[in-house]
DRENDO-1510 file (C-alpha; in Angstrom, 1 decimal, always signed):
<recs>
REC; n; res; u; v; w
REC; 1; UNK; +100.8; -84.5; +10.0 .
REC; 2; UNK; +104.8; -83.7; +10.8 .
REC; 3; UNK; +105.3; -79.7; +10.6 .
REC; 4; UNK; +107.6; -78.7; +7.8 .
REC; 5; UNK; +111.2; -78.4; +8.4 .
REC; 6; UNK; +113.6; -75.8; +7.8 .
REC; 7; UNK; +117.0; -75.8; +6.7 .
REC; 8; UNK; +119.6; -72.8; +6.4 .
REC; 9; UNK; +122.6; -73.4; +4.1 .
REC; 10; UNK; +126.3; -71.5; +3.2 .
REC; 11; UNK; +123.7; -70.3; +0.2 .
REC; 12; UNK; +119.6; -70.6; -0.1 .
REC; 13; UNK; +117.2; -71.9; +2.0 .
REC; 14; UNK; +116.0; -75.6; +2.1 .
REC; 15; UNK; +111.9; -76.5; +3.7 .
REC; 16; UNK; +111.0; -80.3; +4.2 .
REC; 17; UNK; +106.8; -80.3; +3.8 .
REC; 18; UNK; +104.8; -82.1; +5.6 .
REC; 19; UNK; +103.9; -84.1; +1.9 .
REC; 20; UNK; +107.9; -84.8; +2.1 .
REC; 21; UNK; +108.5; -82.7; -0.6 .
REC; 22; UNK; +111.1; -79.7; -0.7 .
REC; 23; UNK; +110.8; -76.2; -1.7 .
REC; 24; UNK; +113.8; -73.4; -2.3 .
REC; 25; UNK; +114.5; -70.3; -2.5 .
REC; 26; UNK; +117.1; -67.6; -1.6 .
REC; 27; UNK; +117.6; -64.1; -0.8 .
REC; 28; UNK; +119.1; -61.2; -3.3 .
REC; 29; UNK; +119.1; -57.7; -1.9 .
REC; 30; UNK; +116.6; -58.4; +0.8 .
REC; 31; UNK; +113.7; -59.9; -1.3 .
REC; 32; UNK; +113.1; -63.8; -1.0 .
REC; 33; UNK; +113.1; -65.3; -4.5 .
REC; 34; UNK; +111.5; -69.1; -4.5 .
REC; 35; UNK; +111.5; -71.9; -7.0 .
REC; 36; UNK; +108.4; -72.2; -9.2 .
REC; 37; UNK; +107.2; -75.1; -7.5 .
REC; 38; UNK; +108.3; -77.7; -5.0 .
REC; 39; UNK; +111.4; -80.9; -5.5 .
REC; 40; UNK; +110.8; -84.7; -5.2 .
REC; 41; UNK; +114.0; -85.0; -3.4 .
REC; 42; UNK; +116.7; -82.8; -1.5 .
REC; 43; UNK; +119.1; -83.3; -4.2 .
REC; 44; UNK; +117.1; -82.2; -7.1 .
REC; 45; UNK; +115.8; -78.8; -4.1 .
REC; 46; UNK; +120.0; -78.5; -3.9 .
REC; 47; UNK; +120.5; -78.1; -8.0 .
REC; 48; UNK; +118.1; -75.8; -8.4 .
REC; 49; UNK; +119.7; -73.7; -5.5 .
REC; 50; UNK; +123.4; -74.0; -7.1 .
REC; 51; UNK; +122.1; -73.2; -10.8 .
REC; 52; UNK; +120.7; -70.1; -9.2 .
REC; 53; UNK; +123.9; -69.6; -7.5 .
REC; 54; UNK; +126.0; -70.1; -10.6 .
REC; 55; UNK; +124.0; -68.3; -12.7 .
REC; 56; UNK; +124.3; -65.1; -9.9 .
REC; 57; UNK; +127.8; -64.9; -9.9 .
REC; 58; UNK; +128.1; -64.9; -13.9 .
REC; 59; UNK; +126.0; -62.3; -13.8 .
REC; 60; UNK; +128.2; -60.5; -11.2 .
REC; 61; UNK; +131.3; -61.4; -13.0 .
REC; 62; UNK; +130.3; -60.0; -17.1 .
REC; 63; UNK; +127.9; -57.3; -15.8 .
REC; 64; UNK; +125.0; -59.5; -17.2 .
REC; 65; UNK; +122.0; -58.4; -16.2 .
REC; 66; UNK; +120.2; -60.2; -13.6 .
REC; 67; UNK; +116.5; -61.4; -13.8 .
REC; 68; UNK; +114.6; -63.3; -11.4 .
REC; 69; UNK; +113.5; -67.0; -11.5 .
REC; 70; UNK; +109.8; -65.6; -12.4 .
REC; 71; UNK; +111.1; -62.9; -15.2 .
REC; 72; UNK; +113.0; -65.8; -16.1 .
REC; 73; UNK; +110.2; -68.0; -16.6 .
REC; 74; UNK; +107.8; -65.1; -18.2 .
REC; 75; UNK; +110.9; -65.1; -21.2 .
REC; 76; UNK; +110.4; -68.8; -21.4 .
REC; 77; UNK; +106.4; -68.7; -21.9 .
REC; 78; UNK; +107.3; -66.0; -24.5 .
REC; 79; UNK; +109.5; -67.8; -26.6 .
REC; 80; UNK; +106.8; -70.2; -27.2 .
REC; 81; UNK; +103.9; -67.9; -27.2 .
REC; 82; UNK; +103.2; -66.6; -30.7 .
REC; 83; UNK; +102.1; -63.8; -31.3 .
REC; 84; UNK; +99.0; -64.4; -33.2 .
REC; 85; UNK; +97.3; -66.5; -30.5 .
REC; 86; UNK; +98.4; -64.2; -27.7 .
REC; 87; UNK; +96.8; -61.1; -30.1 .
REC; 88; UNK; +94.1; -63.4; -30.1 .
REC; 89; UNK; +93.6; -63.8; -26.2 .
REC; 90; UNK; +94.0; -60.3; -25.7 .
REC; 91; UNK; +90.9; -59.1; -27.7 .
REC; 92; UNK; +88.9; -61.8; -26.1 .
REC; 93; UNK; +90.2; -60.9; -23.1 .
REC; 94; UNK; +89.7; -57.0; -23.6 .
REC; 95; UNK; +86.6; -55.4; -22.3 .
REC; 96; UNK; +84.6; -53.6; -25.0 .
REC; 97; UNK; +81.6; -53.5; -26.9 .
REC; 98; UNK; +80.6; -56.4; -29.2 .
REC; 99; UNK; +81.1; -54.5; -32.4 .
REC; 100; UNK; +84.8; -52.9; -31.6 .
REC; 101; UNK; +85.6; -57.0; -30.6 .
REC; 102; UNK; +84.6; -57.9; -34.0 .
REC; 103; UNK; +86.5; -55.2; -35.6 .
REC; 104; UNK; +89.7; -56.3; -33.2 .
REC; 105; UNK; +89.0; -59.8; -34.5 .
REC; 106; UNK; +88.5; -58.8; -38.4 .
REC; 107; UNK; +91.5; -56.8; -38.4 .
REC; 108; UNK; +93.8; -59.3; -36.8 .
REC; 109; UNK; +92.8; -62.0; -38.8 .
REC; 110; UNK; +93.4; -60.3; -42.2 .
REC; 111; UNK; +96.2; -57.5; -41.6 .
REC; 112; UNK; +97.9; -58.7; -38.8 .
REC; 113; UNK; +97.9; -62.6; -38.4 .
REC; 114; UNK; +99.6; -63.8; -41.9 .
REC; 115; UNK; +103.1; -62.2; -41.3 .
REC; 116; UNK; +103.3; -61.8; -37.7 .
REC; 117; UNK; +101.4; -64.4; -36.0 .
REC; 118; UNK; +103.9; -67.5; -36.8 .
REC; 119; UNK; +106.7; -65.4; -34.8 .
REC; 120; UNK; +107.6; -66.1; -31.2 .
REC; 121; UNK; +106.0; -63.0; -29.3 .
REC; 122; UNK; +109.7; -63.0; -27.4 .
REC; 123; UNK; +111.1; -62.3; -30.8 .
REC; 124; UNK; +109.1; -59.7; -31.5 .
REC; 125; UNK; +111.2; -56.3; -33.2 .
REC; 126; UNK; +111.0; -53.1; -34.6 .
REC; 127; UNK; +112.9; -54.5; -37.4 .
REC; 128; UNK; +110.0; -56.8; -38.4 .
REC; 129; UNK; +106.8; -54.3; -37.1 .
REC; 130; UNK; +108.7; -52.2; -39.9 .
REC; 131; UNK; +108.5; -54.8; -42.5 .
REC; 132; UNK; +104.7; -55.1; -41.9 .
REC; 133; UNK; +103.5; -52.1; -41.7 .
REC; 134; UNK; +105.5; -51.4; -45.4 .
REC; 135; UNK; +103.4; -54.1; -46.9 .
REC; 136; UNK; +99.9; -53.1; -45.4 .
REC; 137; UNK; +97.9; -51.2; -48.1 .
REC; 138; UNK; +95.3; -48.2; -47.7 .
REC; 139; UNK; +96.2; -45.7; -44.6 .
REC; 140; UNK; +93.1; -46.4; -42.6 .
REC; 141; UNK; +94.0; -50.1; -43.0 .
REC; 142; UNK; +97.7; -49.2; -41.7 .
REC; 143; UNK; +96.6; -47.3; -39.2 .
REC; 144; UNK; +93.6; -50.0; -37.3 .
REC; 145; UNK; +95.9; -52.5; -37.4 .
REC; 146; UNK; +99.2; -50.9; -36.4 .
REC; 147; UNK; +97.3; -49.4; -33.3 .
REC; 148; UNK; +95.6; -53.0; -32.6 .
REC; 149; UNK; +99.4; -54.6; -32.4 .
REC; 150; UNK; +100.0; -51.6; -30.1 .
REC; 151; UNK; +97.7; -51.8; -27.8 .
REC; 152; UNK; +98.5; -55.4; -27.7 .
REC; 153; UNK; +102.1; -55.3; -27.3 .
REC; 154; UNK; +101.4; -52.7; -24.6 .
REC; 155; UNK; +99.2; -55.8; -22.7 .
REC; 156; UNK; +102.4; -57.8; -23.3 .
REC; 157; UNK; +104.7; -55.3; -21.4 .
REC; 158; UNK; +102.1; -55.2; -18.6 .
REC; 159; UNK; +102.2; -59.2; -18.8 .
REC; 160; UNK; +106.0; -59.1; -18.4 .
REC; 161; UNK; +106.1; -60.8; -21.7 .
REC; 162; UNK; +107.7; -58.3; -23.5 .
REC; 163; UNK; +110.5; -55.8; -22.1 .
REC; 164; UNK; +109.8; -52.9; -24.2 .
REC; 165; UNK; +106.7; -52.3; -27.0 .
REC; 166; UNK; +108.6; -52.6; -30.3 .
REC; 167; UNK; +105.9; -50.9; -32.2 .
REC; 168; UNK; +108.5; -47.8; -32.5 .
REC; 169; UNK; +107.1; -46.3; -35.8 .
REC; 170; UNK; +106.5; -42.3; -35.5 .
REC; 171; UNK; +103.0; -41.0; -36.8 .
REC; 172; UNK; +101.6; -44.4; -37.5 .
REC; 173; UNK; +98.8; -43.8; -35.3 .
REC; 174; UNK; +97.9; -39.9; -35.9 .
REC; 175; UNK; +95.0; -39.8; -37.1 .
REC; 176; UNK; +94.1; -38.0; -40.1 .
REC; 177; UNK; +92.0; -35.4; -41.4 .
REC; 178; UNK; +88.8; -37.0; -42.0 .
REC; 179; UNK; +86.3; -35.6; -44.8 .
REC; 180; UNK; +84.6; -32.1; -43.8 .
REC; 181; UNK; +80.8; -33.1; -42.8 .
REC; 182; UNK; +78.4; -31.8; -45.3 .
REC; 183; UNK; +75.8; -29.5; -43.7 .
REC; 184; UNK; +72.9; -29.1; -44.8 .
REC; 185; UNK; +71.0; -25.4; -44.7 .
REC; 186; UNK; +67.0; -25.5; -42.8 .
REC; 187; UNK; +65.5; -25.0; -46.3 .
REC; 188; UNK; +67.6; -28.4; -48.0 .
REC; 189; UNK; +67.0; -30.6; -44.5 .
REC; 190; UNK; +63.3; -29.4; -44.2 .
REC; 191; UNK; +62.8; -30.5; -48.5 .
REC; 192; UNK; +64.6; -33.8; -47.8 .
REC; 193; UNK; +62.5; -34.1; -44.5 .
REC; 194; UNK; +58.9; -33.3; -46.7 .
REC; 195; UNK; +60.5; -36.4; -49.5 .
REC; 196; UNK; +60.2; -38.8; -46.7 .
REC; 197; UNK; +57.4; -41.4; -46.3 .
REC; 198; UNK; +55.8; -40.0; -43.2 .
REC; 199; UNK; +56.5; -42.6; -41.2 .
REC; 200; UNK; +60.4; -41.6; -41.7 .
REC; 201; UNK; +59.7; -37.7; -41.3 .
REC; 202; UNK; +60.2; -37.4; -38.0 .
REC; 203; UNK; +63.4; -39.7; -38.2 .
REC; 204; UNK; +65.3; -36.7; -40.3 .
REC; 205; UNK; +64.3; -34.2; -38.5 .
REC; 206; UNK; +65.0; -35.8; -35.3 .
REC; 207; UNK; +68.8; -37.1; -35.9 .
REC; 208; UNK; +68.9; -33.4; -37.4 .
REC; 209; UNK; +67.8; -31.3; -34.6 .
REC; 210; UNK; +68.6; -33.5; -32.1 .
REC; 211; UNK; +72.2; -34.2; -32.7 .
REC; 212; UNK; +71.0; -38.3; -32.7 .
REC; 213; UNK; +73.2; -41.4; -34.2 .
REC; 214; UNK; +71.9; -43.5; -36.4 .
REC; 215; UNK; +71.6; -46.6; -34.0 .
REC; 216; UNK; +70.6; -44.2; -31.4 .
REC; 217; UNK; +67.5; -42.7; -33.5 .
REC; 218; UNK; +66.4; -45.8; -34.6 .
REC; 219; UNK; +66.4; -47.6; -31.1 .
REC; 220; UNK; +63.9; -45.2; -29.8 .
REC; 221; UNK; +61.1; -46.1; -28.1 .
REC; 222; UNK; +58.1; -44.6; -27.2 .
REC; 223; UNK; +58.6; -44.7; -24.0 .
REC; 224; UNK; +61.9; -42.6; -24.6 .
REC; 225; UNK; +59.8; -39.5; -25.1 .
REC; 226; UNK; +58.5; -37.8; -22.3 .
REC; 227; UNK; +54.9; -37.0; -21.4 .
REC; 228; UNK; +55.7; -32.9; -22.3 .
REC; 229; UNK; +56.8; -34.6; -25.6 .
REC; 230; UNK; +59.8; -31.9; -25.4 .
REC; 231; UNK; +62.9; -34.4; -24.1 .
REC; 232; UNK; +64.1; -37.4; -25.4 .
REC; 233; UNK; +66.0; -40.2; -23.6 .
REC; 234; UNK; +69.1; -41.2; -25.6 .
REC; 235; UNK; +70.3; -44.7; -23.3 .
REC; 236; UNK; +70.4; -47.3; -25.8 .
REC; 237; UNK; +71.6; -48.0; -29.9 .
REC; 238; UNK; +71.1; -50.6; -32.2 .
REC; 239; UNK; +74.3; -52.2; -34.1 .
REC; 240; UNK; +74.2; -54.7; -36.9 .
REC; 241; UNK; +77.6; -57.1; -37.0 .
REC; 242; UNK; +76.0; -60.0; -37.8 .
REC; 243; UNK; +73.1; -60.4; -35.9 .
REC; 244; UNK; +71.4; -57.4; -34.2 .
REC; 245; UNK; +72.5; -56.0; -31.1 .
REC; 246; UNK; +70.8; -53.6; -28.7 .
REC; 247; UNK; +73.0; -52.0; -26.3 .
REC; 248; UNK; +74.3; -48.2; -24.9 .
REC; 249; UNK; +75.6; -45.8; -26.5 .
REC; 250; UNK; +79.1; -45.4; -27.9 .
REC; 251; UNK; +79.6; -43.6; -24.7 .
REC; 252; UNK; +78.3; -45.8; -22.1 .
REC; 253; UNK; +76.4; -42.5; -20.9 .
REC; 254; UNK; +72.6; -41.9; -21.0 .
REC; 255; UNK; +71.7; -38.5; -22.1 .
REC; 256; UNK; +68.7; -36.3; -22.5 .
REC; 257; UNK; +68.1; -33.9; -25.5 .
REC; 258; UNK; +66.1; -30.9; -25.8 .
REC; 259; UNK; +63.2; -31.3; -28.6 .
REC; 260; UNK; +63.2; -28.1; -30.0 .
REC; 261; UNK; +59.8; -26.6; -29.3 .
REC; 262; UNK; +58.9; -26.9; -33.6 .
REC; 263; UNK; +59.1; -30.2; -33.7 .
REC; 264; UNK; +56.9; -31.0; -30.5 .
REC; 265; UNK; +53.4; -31.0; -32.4 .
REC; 266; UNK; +55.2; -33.4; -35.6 .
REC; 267; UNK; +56.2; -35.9; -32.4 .
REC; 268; UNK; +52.7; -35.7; -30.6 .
REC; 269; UNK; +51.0; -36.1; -34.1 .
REC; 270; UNK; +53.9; -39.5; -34.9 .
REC; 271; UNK; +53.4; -40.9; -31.7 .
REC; 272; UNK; +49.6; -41.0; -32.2 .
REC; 273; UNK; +49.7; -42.7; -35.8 .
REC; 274; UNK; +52.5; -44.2; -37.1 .
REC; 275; UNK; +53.8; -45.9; -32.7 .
REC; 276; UNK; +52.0; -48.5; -31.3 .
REC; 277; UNK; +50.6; -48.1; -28.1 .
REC; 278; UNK; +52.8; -50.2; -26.0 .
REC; 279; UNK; +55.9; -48.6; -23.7 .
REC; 280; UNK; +58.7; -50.5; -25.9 .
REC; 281; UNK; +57.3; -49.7; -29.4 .
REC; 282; UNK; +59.7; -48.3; -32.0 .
REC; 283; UNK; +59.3; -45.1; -32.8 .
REC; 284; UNK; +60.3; -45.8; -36.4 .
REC; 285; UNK; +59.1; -49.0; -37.7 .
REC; 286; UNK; +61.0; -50.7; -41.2 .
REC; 287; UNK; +58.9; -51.2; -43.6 .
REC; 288; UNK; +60.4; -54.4; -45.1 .
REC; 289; UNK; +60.7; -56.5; -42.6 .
REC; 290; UNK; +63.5; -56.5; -39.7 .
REC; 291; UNK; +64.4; -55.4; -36.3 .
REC; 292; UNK; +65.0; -51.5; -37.0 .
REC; 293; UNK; +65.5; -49.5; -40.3 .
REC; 294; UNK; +68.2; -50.6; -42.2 .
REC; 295; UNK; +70.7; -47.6; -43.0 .
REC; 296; UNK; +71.8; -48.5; -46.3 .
REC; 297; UNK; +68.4; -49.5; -47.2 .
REC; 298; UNK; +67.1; -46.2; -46.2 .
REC; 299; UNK; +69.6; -44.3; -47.7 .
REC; 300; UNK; +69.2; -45.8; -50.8 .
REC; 301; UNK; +65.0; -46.0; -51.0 .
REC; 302; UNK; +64.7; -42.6; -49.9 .
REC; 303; UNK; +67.6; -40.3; -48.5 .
REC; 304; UNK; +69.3; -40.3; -52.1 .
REC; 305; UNK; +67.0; -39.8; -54.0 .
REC; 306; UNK; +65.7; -37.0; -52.2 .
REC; 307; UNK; +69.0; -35.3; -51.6 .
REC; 308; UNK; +69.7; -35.7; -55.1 .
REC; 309; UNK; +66.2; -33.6; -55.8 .
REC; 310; UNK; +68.1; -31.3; -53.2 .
REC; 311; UNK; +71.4; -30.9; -55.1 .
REC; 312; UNK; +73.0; -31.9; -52.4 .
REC; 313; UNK; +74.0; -35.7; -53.1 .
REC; 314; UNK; +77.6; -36.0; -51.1 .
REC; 315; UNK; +75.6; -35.4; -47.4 .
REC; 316; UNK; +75.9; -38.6; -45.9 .
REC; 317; UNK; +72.8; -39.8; -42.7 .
REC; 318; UNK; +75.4; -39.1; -40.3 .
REC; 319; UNK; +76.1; -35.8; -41.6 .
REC; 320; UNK; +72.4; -34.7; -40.3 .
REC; 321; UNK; +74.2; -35.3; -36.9 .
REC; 322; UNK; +76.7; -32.7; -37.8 .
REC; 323; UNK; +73.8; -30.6; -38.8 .
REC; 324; UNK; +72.5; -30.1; -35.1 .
REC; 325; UNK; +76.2; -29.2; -33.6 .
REC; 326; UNK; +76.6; -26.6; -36.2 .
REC; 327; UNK; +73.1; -25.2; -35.4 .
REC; 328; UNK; +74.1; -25.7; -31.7 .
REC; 329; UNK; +76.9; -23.5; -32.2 .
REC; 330; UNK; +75.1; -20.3; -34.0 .
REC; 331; UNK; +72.9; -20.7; -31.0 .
REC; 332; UNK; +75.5; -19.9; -29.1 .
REC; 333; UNK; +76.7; -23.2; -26.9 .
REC; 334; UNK; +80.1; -23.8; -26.0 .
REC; 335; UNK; +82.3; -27.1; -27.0 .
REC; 336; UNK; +81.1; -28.7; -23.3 .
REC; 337; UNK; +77.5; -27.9; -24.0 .
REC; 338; UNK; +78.0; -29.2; -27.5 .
REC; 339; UNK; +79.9; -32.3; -26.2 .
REC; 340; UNK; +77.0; -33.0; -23.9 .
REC; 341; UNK; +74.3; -32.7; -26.7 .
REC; 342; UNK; +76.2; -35.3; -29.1 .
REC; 343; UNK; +77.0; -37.7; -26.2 .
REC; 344; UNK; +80.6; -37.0; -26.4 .
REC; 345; UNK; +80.5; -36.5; -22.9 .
REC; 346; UNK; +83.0; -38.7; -20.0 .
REC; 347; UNK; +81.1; -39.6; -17.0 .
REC; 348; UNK; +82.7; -36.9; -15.1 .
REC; 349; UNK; +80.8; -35.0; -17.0 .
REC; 350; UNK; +78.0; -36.3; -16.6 .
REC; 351; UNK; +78.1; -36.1; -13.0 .
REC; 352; UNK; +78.6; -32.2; -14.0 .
REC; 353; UNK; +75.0; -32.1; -15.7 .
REC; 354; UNK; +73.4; -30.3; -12.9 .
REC; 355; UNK; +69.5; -29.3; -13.0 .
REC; 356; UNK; +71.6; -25.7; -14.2 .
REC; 357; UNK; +73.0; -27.0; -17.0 .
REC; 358; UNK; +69.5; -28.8; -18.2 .
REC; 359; UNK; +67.8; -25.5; -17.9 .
REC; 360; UNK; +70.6; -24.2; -20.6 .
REC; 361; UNK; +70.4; -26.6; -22.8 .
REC; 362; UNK; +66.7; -26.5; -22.8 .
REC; 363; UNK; +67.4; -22.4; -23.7 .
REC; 364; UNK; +69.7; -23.8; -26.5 .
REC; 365; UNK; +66.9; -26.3; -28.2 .
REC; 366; UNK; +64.3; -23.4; -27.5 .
REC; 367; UNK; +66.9; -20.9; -29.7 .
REC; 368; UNK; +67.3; -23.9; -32.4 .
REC; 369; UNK; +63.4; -23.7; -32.9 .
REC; 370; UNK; +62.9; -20.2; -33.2 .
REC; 371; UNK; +65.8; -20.3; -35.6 .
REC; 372; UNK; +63.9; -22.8; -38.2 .
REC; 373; UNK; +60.8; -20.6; -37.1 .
REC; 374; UNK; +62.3; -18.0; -38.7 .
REC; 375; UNK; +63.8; -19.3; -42.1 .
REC; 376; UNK; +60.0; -21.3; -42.5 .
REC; 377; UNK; +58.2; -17.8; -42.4 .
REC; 378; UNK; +61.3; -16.3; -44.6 .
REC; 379; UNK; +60.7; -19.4; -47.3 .
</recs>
């Protein structure tokens, strides 16, 4: 095989292969700048070189600003790509749970993709973010999708597909106020709790005292209750998007909660008649069929009904979650130790939750018993 060959010129820089082919480049300000690929002939190699040449000194003459051969060709795959199918390859592309894909995917498809999709992504402006967003009804609506075109125009920039983001629009990501949770007192959860089939008993009480998710609570397993039958592992949740899918929690964490020491003897007495004996048994079997309790078939078969008996008919199942935090709090734990209970917790965190820290929060679930100790003996 002959070596390559090299050739300085007045301007640029000629290289014969070994395949006979040519490749260019030149040097601007110290950094080598080659053609995108290699030249049949040394003519064609010798354009390439004088278009670059031309095209430097026009930019030196009307102060145009100068981009290099691959910015150059980034604005070229721009002006073709659209924006819908690069949104598109973005979510695919993003890494993230299952269900937030399908949201990406849902709220692309019916918010974003009709008005924006068609237009070059290279042509992408304020001006016509602006227009869209004015035509998108309901503010949480406005708010998913404007954030989804964000984040995607921020992949763009990062892609050197896009100079600037020209999502530009102040506030359209705050979030709002979302509704106050409803708490429940110990008297209303423990009546709703009692209006339960007893198979579901424990389930109330559990996502209550324990600060649980629905898709976390009704994931348990039996062998996510320890042999002391006073800590629970929280490493998995159930979502349904179509199909059922079993996988970690909305953190990515795995945390262990306290049982409060009132509920210990209602979890031995669950465990031994309502669980099956193997290690991966649910904890809370359906009763009509399926892989896990359904919420809205729950809510409606049973939690309404007895929260309407309660006089309380606006608490919503994930409201019960709220219910531990706030009893957390007159207990006295801080907003980490709170954060740690719910699962809100970063993995730094994590890494924080020392043998110290268990012993507290074990104090904390031992204080949440002796406080419904002490309302059941009042009642």
């Amino acid at each position: 095989m002959m070596p390559a060959t090299k050739g300085h010129r007045n301007w640029g820089w000629l290289r014969k292969l070994p395949s006979g082919k040519y490749q260019a480049s030149y040097l601007k300000d110290g950094t080598r700048y080659k053609a995108a690929g290699t030249f049949d002939t040394k003519l064609n190699a010798e354009g390439w070189l004088a278009n670059e040449k031309n095209y430097l000194d026009r930019c030196r003459m009307t102060g145009e600003t100068w981009k290099s051969p691959e910015q150059r060709r980034d604005e070229g795959k721009a002006a073709v790509l659209l924006v819908g199918d690069y949104g598109k390859q973005v979510i695919e592309e993003r890494k993230t749970k299952e269900t937030t894909r399908s949201l990406y995917n849902s709220l692309w498809t019916n918010h974003v993709q009709e008005r924006l999709g068609v237009i070059p992504l290279r042509e992408l402006n304020a001006e016509a973010i602006r227009a869209w967003y004015a035509r998108l009804e309901g503010e949480t609506t406005k708010r998913h999708a404007y954030s989804l075109l964000n984040m995607v125009c921020n992949v763009a920039v990062k892609d050197g597909l896009l100079v600037r983001n020209p999502c530009q629009i102040d506030g359209a990501m705050t979030t709002k106020r979302k509704r106050e949770p409803e708490i429940l007192t110990v008297d209303e959860l423990n009546a709703v709790a009692d209006a339960m089939p007893e198979r579901f008993k424990l389930l109330v009480l559990l996502s209550a005292w324990c600060g649980l998710r629905w898709g976390e609570a009704t994931e348990l397993r039996r062998s996510d209750i320890n042999a002391n039958r006073d800590q629970i592992t929280i490493s998995r949740a159930v979502t349904h998007v179509g199909k059922c899918r079993i996988d970690t929690t909305k953190s990515g964490n795995v945390r262990y909660v306290s049982i409060p020491a009132s509920l210990r003897r209602l979890v031995e007495d669950h465990l031994a008649e309502h669980v099956e004996s193997q290690r991966d048994a649910l904890l809370f079997k359906p009763f009509m069929g399926g892989c896990h309790v359904n919420d809205q078939v729950f809510a409606k078969t049973w939690y309404k009904p007895a929260l309407k008996d309660a006089g309380r008919e606006k608490v919503r199942i994930h409201d019960l979650r709220h219910f531990g935090a706030t009893m957390m709090a007159h207990a006295g734990a801080s907003p980490t130790e709170i954060a740690l209970f719910l699962g809100h917790s970063t993995p730094t965190m994590s890494m924080r939750y020392t043998a110290a820290t268990a012993s507290r929060m074990t104090h904390l679930a031992d204080r949440l018993s002796k406080m419904a100790e002490t309302v059941q003996k009042a009642s």
